[in-house]
C-alpha positions as CSV (number, residue, x, y, z in Angstrom):
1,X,-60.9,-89.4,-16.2
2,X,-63.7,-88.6,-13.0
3,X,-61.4,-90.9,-10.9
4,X,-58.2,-89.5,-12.5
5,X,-59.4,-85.6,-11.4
6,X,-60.3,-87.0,-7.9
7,X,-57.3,-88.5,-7.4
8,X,-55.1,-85.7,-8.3
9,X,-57.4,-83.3,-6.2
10,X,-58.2,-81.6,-9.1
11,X,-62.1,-82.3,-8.1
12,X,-63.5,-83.0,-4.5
13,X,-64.5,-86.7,-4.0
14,X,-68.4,-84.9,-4.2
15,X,-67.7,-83.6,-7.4
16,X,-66.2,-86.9,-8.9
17,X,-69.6,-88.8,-7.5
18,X,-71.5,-85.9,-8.9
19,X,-69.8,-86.2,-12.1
20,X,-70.3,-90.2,-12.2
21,X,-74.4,-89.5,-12.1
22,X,-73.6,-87.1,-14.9
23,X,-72.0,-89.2,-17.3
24,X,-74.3,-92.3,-16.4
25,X,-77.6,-90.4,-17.2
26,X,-76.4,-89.5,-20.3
27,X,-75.4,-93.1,-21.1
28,X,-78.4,-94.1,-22.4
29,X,-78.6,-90.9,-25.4
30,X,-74.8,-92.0,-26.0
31,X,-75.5,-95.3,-26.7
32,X,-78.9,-95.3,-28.4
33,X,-81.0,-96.6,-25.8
34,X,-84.1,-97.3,-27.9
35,X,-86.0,-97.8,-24.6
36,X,-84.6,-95.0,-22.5
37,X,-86.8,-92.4,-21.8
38,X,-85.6,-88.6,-23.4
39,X,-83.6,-86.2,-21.4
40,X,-86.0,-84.1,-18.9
41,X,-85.5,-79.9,-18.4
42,X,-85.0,-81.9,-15.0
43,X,-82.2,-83.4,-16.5
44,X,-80.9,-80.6,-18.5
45,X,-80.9,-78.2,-15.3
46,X,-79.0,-80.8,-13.4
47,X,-76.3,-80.3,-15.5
48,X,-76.1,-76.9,-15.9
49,X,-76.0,-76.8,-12.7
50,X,-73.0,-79.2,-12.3
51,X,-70.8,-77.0,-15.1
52,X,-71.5,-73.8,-13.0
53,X,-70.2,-75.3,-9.5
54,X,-67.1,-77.0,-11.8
55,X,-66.5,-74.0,-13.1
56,X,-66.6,-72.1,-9.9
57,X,-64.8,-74.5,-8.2
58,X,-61.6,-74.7,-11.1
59,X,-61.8,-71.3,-11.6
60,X,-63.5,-68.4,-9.4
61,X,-62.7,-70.2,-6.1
62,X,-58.8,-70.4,-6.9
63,X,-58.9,-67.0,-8.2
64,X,-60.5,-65.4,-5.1
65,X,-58.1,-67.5,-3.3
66,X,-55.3,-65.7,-4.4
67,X,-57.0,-62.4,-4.6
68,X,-57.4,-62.8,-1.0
69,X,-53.8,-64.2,-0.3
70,X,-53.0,-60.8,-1.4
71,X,-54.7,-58.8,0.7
72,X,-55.9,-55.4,-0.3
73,X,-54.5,-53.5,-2.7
């Protein structure tokens, strides 16, 4: 679905690769990794992190977009 969103430019190429290091870090809690080490706050923050900027990119971005497009009102 990361390719999928690339492709149709839903998501920057960045984003996509961003998104990959995501989803494979959490591969291991998924999948029951007995050896894999827990999740860090290092971890943790790196996702939040990637939720804000794909939520500001899908959402606040296009929306100031527009809001500029428009000029002042």
């Amino acid at each position: 679905r990361i390719d999928a969103a690339a492709k149709a430019h839903l998501i920057t190429d960045e984003m996509a690769a961003w998104a990959h290091e995501i989803r494979l870090e959490a591969n291991d809690q998924r999948h029951a990794e007995e050896d894999a080490p827990l999740p860090t706050q290092e971890d943790a923050v790196k996702v939040i992190e990637f939720a804000k900027a794909l939520g500001q990119f899908l959402f606040v971005l296009p929306a100031r977009v527009e809001r500029g497009r428009k000029g002042p009102q």
